[in-house]
C-alpha positions in Angstrom: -64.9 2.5 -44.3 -65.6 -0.6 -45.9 -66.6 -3.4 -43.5 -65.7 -7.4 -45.4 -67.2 -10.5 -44.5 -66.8 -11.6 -40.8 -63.5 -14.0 -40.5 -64.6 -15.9 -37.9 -62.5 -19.1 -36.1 -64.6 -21.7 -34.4 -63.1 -24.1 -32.0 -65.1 -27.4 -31.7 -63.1 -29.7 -29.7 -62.7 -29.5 -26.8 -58.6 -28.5 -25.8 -58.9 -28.4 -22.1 -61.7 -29.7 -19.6 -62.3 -26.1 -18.2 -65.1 -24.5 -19.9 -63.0 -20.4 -19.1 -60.2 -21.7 -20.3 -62.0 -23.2 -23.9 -63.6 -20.1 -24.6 -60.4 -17.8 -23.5 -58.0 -20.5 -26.0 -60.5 -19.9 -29.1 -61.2 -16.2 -28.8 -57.1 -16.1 -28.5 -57.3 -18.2 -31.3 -59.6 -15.9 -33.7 -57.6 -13.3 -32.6 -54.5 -14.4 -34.1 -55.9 -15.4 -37.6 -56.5 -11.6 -38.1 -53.3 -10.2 -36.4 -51.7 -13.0 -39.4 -53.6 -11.0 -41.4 -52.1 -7.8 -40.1 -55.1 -6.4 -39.7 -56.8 -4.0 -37.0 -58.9 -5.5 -34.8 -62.5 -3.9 -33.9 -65.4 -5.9 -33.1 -66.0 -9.3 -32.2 -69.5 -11.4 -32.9 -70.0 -14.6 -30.9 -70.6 -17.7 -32.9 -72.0 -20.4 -30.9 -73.4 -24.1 -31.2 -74.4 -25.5 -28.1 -76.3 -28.7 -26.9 -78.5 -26.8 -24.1 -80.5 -30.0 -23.5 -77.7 -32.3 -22.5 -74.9 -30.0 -21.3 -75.5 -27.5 -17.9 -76.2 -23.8 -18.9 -73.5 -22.9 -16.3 -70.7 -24.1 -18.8 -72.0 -22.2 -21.6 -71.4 -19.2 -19.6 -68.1 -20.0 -18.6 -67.2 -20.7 -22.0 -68.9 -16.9 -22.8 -67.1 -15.5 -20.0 -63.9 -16.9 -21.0 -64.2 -15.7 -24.5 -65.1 -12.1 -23.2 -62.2 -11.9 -20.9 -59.8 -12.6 -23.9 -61.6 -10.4 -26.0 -61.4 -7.4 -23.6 -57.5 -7.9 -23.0 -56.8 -7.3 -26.4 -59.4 -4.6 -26.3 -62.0 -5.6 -28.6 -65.5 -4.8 -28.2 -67.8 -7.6 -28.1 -70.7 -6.3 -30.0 -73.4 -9.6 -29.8 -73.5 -12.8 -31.3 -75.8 -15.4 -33.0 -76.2 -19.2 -31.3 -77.8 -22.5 -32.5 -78.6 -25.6 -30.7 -75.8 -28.0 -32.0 -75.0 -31.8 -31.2 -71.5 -30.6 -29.3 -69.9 -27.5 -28.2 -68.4 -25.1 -30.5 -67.1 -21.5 -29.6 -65.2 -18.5 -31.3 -65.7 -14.8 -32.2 -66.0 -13.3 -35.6 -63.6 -10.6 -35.6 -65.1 -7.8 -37.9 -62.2 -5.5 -39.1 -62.4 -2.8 -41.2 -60.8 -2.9 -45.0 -59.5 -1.3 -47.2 -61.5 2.5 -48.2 
């Protein structure tokens, strides 16, 4: 199976005020850039930037839970992710999928 470069979708503004909701809205939101694709989804990676010395922890994880939930609902596994300390909040999956043999 051959496995291309990770698509992923990052959502940095904020759409709503509830940190589930955010992270539900921009996995939904990676999702659909590879069913446009009409491709198979498989895995998901977690992007995130996150300002963990101004913002509460407790939002990150609502933002990760949110993302998971969406992710789960469409049945994709969540295999990991990779975060960085950023300035503001920004959220989505990389949606691995695999390619053409």
């Amino acid at each position: 199976m051959n496995w291309p470069s990770c698509r992923p979708s990052i959502t940095s503004h904020r759409v709503v005020d509830d940190s589930f909701a955010f992270g539900a809205i921009a996995a939904a939101n990676a999702l659909s850039d590879i069913y446009a694709m009409a491709r198979a989804r498989l895995l998901a990676l977690n992007l995130v930037g996150y300002p963990i010395k101004t913002l509460p922890h407790g939002l990150l994880g609502d933002i990760l839970r949110g993302g998971a939930a969406k992710l789960a609902e469409a049945g994709v596994t969540l295999g990991g992710g990779h975060s960085i300390e950023d300035l503001e909040p920004k959220y989505g999956p990389g949606c691995h999928r695999p390619g053409p043999s």
